[in-house]
RODO-2510 file (C-alpha; in nm, 4 decimals, decimal comma):
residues 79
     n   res          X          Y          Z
     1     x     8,6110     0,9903    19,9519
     2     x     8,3774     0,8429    20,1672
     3     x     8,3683     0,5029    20,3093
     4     x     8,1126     0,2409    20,2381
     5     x     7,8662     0,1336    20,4499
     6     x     7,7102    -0,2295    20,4250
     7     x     7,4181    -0,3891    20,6150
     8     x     7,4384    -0,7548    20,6379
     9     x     7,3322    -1,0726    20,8857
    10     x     7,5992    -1,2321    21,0735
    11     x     7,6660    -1,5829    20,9814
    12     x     7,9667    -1,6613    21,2428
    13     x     8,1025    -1,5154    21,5226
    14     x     8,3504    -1,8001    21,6223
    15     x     8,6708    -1,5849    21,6208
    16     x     8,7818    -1,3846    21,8698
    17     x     8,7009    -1,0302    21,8117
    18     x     8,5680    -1,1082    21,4513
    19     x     8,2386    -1,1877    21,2987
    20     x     8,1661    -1,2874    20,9301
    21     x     7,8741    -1,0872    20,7805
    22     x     7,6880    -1,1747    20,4936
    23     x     7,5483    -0,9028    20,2825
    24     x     7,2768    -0,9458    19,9858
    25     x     7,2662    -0,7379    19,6838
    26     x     6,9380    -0,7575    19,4231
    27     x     6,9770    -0,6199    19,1059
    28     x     6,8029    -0,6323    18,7536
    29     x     6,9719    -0,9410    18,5432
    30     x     7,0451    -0,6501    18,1999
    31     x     6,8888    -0,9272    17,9604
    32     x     6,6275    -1,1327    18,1070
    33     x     6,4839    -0,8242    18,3196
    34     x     6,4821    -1,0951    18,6457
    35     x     6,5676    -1,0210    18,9445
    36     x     6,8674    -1,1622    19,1117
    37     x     6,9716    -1,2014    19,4831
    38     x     7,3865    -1,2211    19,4860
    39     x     7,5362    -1,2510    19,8376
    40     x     7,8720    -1,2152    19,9256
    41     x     8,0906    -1,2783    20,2806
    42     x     8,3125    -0,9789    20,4518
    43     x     8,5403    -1,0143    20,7764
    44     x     8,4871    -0,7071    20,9975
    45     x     8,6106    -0,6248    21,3487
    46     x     8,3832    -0,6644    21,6639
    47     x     8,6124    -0,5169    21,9183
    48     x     8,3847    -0,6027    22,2269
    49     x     8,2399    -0,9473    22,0920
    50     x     7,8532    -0,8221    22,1638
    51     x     7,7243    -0,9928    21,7986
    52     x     7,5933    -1,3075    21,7386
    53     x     7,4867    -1,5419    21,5100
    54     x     7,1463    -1,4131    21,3474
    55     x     7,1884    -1,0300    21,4061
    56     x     7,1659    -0,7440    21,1335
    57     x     7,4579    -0,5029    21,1331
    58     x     7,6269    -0,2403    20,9357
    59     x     7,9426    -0,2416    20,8493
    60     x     8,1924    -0,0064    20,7352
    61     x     8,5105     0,0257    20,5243
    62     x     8,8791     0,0615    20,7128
    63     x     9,2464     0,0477    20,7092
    64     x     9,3512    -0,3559    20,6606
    65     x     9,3151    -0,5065    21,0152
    66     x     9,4503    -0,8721    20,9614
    67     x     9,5243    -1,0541    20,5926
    68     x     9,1219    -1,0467    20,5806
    69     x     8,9785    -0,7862    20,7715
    70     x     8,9232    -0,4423    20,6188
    71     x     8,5476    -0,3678    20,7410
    72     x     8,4624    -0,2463    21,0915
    73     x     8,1021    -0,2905    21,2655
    74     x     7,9592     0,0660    21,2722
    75     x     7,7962     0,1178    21,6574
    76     x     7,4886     0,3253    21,6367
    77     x     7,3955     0,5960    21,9416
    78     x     7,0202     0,4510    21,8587
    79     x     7,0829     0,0873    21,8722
***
């Protein structure tokens, strides 16, 4: 199965070798036909610390790192 693969902004990057990124889904509300902006907050491992606050990444699913992390940031060849 493969593994997902999230784009998000990075809202902290206070912890070593971690950064929180928060990632924005819209969607069609099934009743009112509105659309609605959900966000929500994942942990993911930044090995080399190179993010910062303000910076669009991806993000992949992994094995549990910590008691939070399960998502690592995915390092393009383009970027």
């Amino acid at each position: 199965m493969p593994k997902r693969i999230l784009t998000g902004t990075v809202t902290s990057d206070k912890n070593e070798q971690t950064i929180t990124v928060s990632v924005e889904r819209r969607f069609k509300h099934p009743l009112l036909q509105k659309t609605v902006r959900k966000s929500k907050k994942y942990r993911a491992h930044d090995a080399d610390n190179t993010f910062k606050v303000g910076d669009t990444v991806r993000i992949q699913e992994c094995a549990p790192i910590s008691k939070t992390k399960r998502w690592t940031v995915v390092v393009d060849a383009t970027a």
